[in-house]
ZAMARGU-4260 file (C-alpha; in steps of 0.2 Angstrom, whole numbers, plus 5000, padded with zeros to 4 digits):
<rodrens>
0) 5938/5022/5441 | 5954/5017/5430 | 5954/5005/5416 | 5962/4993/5427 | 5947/4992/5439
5) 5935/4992/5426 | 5943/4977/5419 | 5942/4968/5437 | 5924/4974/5438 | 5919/4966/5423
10) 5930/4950/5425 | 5924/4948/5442 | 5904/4950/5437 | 5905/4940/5422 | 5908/4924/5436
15) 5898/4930/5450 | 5884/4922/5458 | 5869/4925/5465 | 5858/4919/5477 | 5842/4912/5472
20) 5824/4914/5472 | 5807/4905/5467 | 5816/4888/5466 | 5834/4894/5457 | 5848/4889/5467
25) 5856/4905/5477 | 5867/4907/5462 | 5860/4912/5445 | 5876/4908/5433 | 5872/4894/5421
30) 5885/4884/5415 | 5903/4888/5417 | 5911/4905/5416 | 5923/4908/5402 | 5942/4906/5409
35) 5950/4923/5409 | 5965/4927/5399 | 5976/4924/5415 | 5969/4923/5435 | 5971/4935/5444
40) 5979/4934/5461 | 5982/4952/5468 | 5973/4963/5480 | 5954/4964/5472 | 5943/4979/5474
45) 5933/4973/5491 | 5938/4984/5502 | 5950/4980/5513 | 5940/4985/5530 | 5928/4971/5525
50) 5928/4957/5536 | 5913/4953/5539 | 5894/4952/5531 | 5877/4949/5532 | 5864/4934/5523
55) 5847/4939/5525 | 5835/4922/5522 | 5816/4925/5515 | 5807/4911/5516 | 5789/4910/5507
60) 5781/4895/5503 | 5775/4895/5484 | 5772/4882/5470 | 5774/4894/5455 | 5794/4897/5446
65) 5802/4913/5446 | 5815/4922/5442 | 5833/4919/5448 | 5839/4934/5463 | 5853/4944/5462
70) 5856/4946/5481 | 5846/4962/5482 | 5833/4965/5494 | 5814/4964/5487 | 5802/4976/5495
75) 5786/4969/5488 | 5786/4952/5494 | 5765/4952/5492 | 5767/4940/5476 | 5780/4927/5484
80) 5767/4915/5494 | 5763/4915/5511 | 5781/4918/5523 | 5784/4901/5532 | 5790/4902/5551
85) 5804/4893/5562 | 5810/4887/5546 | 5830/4882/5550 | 5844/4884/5540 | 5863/4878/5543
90) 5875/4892/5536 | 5891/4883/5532 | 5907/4892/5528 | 5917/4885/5515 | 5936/4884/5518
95) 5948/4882/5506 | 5942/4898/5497 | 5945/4917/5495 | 5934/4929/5491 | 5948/4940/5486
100) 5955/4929/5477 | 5948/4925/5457 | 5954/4908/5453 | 5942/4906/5468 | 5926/4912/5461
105) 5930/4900/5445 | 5931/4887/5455 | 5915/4893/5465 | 5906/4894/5451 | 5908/4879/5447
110) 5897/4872/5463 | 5880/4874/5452 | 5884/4856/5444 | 5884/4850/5462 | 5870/4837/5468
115) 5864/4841/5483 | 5876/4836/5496 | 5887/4830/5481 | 5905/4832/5485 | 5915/4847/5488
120) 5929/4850/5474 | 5946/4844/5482 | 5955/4856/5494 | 5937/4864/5499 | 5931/4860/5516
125) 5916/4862/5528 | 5919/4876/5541 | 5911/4885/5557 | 5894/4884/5555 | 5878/4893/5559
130) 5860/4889/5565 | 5847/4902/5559 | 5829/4900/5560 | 5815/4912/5550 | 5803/4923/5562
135) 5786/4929/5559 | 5789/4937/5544 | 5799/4922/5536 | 5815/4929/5538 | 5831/4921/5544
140) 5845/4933/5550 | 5864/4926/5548 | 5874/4941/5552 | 5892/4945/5555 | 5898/4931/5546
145) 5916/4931/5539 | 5916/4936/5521 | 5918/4919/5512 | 5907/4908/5502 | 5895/4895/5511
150) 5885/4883/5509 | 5867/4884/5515 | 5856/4868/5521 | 5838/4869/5526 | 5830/4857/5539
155) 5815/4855/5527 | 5798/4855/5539 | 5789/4839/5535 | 5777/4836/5522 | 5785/4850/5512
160) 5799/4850/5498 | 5813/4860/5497 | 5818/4865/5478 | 5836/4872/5483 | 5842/4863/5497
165) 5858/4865/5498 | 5862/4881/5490 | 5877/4892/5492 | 5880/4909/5491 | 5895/4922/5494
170) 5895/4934/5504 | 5899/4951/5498 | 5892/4951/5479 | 5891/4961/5468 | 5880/4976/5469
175) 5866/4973/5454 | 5860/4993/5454 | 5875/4998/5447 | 5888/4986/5444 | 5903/4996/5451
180) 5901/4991/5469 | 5899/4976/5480 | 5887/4973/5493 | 5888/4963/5511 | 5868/4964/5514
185) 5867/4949/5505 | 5846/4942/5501 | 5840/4927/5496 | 5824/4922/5492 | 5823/4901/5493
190) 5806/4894/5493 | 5795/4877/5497 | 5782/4868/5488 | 5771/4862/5502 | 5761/4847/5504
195) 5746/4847/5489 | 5734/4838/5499 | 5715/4839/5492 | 5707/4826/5501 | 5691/4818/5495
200) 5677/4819/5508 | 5669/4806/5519 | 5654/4798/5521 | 5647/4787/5532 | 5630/4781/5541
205) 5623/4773/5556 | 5607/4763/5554 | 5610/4748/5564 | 5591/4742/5571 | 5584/4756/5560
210) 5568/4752/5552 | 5553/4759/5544 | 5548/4777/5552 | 5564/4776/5560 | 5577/4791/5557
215) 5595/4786/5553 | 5611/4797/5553 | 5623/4802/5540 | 5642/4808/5544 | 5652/4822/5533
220) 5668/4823/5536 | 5680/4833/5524 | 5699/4839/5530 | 5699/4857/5520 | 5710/4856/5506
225) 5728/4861/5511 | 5739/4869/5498 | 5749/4887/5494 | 5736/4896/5490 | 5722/4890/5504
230) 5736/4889/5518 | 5740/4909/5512 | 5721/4914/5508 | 5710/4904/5517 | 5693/4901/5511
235) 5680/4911/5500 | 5668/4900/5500 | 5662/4883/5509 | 5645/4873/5507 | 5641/4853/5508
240) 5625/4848/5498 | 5618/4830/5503 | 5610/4820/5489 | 5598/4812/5496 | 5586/4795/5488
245) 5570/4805/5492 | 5557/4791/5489 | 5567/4780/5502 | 5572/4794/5514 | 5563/4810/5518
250) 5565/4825/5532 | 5563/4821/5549 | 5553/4835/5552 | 5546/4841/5533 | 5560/4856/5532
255) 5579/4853/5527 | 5584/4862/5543 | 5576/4848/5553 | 5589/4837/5541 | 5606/4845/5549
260) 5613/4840/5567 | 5628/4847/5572 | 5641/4856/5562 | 5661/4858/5567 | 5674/4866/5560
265) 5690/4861/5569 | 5683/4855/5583 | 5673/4869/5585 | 5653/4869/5586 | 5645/4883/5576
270) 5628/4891/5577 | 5613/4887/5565 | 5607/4905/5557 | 5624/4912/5561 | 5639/4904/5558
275) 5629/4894/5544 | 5614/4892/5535 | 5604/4879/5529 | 5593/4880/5509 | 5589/4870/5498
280) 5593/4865/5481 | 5581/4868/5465 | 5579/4846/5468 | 5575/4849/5487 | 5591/4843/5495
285) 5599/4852/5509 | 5614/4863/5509 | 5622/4870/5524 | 5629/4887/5517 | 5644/4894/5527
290) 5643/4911/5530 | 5658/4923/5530 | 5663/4942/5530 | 5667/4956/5517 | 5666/4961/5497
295) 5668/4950/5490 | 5666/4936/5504 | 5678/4929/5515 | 5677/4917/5527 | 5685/4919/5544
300) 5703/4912/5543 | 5705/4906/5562 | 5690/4895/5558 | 5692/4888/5541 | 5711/4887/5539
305) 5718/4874/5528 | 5719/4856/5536 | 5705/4860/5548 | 5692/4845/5547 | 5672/4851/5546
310) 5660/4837/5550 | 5642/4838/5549 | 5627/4828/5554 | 5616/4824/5543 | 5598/4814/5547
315) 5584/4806/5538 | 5570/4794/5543 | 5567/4781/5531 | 5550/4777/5523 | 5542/4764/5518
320) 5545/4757/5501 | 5537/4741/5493 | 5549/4739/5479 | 5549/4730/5464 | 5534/4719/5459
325) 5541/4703/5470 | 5545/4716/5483 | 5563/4716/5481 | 5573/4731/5488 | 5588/4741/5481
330) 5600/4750/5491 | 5598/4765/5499 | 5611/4776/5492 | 5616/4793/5501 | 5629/4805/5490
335) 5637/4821/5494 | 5646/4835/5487 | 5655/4850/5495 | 5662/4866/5490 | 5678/4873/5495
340) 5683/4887/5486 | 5700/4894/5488 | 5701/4911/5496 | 5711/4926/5487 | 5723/4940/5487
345) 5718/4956/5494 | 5727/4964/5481 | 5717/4955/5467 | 5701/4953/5469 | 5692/4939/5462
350) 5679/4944/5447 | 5668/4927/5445 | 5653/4927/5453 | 5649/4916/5468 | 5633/4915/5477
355) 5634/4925/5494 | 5629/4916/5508 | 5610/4918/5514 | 5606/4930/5526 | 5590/4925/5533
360) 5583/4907/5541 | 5573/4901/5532 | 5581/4905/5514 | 5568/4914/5503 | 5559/4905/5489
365) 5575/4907/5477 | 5584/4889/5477 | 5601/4888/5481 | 5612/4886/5467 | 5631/4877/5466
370) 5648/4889/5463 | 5654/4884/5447 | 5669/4876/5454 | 5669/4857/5451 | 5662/4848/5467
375) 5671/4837/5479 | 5664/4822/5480 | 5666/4805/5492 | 5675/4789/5485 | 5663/4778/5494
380) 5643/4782/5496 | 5635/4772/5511 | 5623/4759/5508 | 5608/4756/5519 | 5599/4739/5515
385) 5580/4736/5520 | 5570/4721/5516 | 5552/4717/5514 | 5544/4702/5524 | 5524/4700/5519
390) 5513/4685/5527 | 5498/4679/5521 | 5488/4669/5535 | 5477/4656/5529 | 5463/4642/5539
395) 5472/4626/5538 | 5456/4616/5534 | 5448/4627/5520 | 5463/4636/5514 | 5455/4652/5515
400) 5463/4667/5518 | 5460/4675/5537 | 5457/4694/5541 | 5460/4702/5558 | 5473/4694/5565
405) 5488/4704/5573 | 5505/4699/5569 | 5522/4708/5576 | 5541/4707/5574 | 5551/4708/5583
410) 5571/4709/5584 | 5580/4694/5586 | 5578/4675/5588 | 5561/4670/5594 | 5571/4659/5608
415) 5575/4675/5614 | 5560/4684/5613 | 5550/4689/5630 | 5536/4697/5636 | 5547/4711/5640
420) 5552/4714/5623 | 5546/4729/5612 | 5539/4725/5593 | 5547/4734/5581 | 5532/4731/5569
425) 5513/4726/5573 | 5502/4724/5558 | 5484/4716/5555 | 5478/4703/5542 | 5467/4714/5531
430) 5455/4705/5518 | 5468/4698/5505 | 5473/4689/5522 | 5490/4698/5521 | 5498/4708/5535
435) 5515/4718/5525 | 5531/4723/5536 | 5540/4736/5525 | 5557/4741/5527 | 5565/4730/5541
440) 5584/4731/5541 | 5594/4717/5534 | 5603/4706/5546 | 5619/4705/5537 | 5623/4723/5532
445) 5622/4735/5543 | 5631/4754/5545 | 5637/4752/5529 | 5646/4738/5530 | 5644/4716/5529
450) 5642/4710/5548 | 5644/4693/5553 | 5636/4679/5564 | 5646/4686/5578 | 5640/4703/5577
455) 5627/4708/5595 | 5617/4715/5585 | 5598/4705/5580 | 5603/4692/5566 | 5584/4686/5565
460) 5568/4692/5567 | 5556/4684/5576 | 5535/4683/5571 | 5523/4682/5583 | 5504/4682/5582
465) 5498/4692/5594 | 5479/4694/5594 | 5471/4678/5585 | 5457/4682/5571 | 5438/4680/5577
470) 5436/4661/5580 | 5454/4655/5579 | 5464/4652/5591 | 5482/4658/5592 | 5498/4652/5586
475) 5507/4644/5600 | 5524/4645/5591 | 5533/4659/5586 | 5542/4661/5568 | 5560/4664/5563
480) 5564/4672/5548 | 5578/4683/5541 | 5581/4698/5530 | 5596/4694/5518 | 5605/4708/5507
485) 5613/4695/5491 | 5627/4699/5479 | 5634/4716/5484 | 5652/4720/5480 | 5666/4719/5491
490) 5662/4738/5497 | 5644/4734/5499 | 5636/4740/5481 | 5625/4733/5469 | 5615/4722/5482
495) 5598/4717/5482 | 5585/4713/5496 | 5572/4700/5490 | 5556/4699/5500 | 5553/4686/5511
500) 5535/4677/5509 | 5528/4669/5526 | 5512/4658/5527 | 5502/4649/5542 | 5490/4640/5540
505) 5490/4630/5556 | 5478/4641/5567 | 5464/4629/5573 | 5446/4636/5572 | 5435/4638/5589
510) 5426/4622/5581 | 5442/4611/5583 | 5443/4613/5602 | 5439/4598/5615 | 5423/4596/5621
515) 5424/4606/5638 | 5406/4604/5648 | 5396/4618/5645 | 5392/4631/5658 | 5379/4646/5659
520) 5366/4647/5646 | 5356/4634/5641 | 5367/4622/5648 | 5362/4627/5666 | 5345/4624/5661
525) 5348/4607/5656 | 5357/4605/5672 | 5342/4612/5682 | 5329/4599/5673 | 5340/4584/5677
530) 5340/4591/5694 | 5322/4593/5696 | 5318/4575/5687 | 5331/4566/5700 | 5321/4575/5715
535) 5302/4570/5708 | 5310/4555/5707 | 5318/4555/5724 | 5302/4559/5732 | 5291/4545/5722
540) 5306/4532/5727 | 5301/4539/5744 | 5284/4540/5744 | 5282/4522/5740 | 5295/4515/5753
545) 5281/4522/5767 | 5266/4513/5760 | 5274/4498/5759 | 5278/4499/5776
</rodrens>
């Protein structure tokens, strides 16, 4: 090469620009380029025969920076984030330039102080345009284009942010191997952030009509956390660990696999002992472990994928609990953590230890114990409210309290109360005279939230004396009374249930009743006496009547 070339080399890369990569715009010139001593308007050195080119779009999705590109072609693409697909691009010529011409690429050069779609400097125009869209591997193929400069717009897919959009680029460039040659393979490397969406999990319960002995049911729901790395890697690790109140609630069946109903991950049903596992914590809770594949473990990437929802079932029968010394109840308070962990590159590893997944049902005698990574945790925890009612049964004329007499409740208003209903509670005056009904659901709070007059569901209770104590008679009216949950928040924390306290005292003893005649016993002798004095009689009254005749 002459001296003259060399020179046009030199003056030609000092105002090049490149295409971008990791967030840079497709040109990596900072600033203005120095003016040359005088522009340069003759024939350059890109060949002649060049007419046309070719722009090569890689499209990765990544949240980390990098380093500007230099419109070559990188062969290791592993570290650049997962490639994104049917990605499309619009690549605009720009008229009103020359790419032979260097008072063109000055002005080019310029276009890194543009804003977006800011305006195009005067005398440049908008051109014939191409649509391109990336395949499987995230790349874009724009090919045969005239050598020019363009502009390059991406439809950005939704919930993602573009951070070059639009760029522009030329096309040839200058070779960056050696410096001495241009290029018409021209790569650029533009990348997305993608939606960083780390959703808290869900908790709710359903305990409507529930009562002592009872089993109610918890729902876990959590969306798996969707971001560059999980959306690339998938999942390592997945478990959901229910915190449960265990002198209010306890297993349905004394083991924490009785605890765990059906488990989905996207829709999909998994198998207990296969799919998942189920252990227990060193405080006895449950954890449903997933299980998955490998060394160090993976789980499967068509089951949990980023954005997939896992829901779980949890249930536990409630038990009866007498509560303070009035008998006032708290709420029962159900939490929850889970455990997504992040999968990782095959190319690196991880080193921390987490704990594999079990390999036999029921787990050994070891207690499962957490990841270190900090659990997810729900914003709201459900609150189940149960009240107390106790009733103390006194006789109305000595005030004494009475044993032995059977007592149930049922659901609803006593006016509605039939022989076809069912009790939900039957209990017996014992010798304090009492008969206690642990643990009947509120009427004004009910799956985790207030309910109102309107609601179908029983607003009352209703007490009925069933079997009357040993020389009483029965009630013949029902009670109504109510469970009440007072001074919870807004999203139903902080309430208390108070006991209610019920007394009759207006049984009337077998002594009370009208005087029926008496019948059978000793009354039939009495009967049979009068009935043999009124026939001696008869017979004297008759015997008397002849003589006299």
């Amino acid at each position: 090469m002459n001296v003259y070339k060399k020179g046009l080399v030199a003056a030609v890369a000092s105002t090049m620009v490149f295409a971008g990569v990791a967030g840079a715009p497709a040109f990596a010139q900072e600033g203005s380029a120095p003016a040359p001593a005088a522009a340069f308007t003759g024939t350059p050195n890109i060949p002649a025969d060049w007419t046309t080119g070719n722009l090569y779009i890689h499209k990765f999705e990544n949240e980390k920076p990098g380093t500007a590109g230099d419109g070559s072609e990188i062969k290791d693409t592993s570290k650049l984030g997962r490639a994104m697909v049917d990605v499309k691009y619009t690549v605009i010529k720009l008229d009103g330039l020359d790419v032979r011409k260097n008072s063109d690429w000055q002005t080019f050069a310029t276009f890194n102080t543009l804003n977006n779609n800011g305006a195009l400097p005067e005398g440049v125009t908008e051109g014939t345009s191409t649509e391109v869209a990336t395949d499987a591997t995230g790349l874009a193929k724009a090919e045969n284009l005239p050598i020019g400069f363009y502009k390059v717009v991406e439809t950005v897919p939704e919930g993602y942010k573009a951070t070059s959009n639009p760029f522009y680029v030329s096309v040839p460039m200058t070779n960056p191997s050696d410096r001495t040659s241009w290029m018409r393979d021209v790569h650029v490397y533009p990348k997305n952030q993608g939606p960083q969406d780390t959703p808290a999990p869900t908790k709710t319960v359903k305990d409507a009509n529930k009562h002592s002995g009872d089993v109610i049911s918890y729902e876990v729901k959590q969306t798996l956390p969707s971001t560059a790395e999980t959306r690339q890697y998938g999942f390592r690790y997945y478990a959901i660990r229910d915190l449960f109140p265990q002198d209010r609630l306890k297993f349905p069946e004394g083991t924490a696999e009785s605890a765990v109903g059906t488990v989905t991950v996207g829709g999909k049903q998994l198998t207990a002992g296969q799919d998942y596992y189920v252990q227990s914590d060193a405080e006895g809770n449950p954890v449903v472990v997933f299980a998955g594949e490998g060394d160090p473990v993976q789980l499967n990437k068509d089951t949990f994928k980023a954005g997939a929802e896992v829901v779980v079932k949890f249930n536990f029968e409630v038990l009866p609990a007498k509560g303070n010394d009035n008998g006032d109840l708290d709420a029962v308070v159900n939490n929850l953590n889970t455990y997504p962990v992040p999968g990782f590159d095959p190319s690196n590893p991880p080193t921390d230890d987490v704990p594999p997944p079990p390999t036999d049902t029921p787990p050994g005698d070891t207690p499962w114990e957490p990841p270190t990574d900090t659990p997810d945790e729900p914003e709201q925890k459900p609150n189940s409210y149960f009240g107390n009612a106790f009733l103390e049964k006194k006789d109305a004329a000595t005030n004494e309290v009475i044993k032995g007499a059977e007592f149930s409740v049922y659901g609803g208003k006593c006016a509605d109360v039939t022989s076809e209903s069912e009790a939900i509670q039957t209990k017996t005056t014992g010798e304090n005279g009492r008969a206690d009904f642990y643990d009947l659901h509120a009427n004004n709070f009910e799956d985790g939230k207030a309910v109102g007059d309107t609601q179908e569901t029983p607003k009352s209770y209703c007490l009925v004396e069933t079997k009357a104590a040993e020389g009483y008679e029965l009630l013949a009216q029902p009670i109504d009374f109510q469970v009440l949950v007072e001074g919870q928040d807004a999203d139903g924390n902080g309430g208390t249930v108070k006991a209610v306290n019920l007394t009759t005292d207006q049984n009337l003893t077998d002594n009370t009743r009208l005087h029926l005649p008496l019948t059978g016993g000793n009354g039939i002798w009495f009967v049979l006496a009068i009935g043999a004095i009124l026939v001696a009689a008869g017979g004297a009254y008759s015997y008397a009547q002849r003589r006299n005749a």
